[in-house]
C-alpha positions in Angstrom: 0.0 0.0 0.0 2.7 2.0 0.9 4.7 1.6 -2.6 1.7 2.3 -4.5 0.8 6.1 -2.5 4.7 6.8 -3.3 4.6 5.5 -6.9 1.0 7.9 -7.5 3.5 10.6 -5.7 5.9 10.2 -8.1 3.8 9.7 -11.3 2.5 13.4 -9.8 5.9 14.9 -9.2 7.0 13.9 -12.8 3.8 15.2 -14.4 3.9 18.6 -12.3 7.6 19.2 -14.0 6.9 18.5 -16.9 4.3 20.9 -16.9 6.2 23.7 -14.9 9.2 23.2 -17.7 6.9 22.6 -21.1 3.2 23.3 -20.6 1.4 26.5 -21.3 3.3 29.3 -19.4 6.1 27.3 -18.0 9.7 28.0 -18.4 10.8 27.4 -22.2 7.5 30.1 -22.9 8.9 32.3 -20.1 12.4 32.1 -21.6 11.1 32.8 -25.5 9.1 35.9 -24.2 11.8 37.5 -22.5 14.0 36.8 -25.5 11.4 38.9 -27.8 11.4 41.3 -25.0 14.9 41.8 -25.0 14.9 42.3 -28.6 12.0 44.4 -28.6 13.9 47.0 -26.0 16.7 47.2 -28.5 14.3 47.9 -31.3 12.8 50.4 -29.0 16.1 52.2 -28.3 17.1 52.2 -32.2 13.4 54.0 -32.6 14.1 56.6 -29.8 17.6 57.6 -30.7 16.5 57.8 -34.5 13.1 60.2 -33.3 16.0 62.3 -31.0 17.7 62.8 -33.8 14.5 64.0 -36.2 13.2 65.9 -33.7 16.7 67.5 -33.1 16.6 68.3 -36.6 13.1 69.9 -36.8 14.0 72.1 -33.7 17.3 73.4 -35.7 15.6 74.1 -38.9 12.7 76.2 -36.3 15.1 78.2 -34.3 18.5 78.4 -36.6 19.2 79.5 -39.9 22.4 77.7 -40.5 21.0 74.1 -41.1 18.2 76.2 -43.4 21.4 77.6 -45.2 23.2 74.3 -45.5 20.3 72.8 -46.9 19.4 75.1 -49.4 23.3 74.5 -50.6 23.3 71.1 -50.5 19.7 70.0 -51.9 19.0 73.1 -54.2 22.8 74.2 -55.0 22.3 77.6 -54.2 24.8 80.2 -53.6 25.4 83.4 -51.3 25.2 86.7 -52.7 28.4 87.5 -54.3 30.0 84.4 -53.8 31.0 82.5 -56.7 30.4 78.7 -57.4 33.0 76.3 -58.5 31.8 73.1 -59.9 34.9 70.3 -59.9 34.4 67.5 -62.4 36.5 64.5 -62.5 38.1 63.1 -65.4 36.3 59.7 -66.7 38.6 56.8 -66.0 40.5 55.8 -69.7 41.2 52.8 -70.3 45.0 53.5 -71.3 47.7 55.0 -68.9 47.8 58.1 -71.1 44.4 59.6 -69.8 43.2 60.1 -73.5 41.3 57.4 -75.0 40.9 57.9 -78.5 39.7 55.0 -80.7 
């Protein structure tokens, strides 16, 4: 009688385990969602640091006129009064050592 209370023990020990480590909500599950937690913080951070950085931007382009100024050089090439504009164009690569390549 005794043997067969311990064995039903047992046979409930095993069965709790295995749930607590592979059932619904046990400890592998526990383990994937703090994984995709940890990776959602990182995406997070990536997200925030990107938004700093825009809304960094939009308060410069509010308040100053130099990123105004660099932008209107850099995306509509334009130029200061009386300043003059050098464009520099670089040679096409020849196919001979010479630099000329006539056929």
């Amino acid at each position: 009688m005794l043997r067969l209370v311990a064995l039903i023990l047992l046979i409930l020990l095993i069965a709790l385990v295995v749930k607590l480590w592979a059932g619904q909500g046990g400890m592998i599950e526990v383990w994937r969602l703090e994984e995709s937690v940890a990776a959602q913080k990182l995406e997070n951070e990536k997200l925030k640091a990107r938004n700093d950085a825009l809304a960094a931007e939009v308060a410069n382009l509010k308040d100053g006129t130099e990123a105004i100024e660099e932008r209107a050089r850099s995306e509509l090439g334009l130029v200061k009064p009386g300043e003059t504009f050098y464009q520099v164009v670089e040679p096409k690569a020849s196919g001979k050592p010479g630099g000329n390549d006539k056929r």
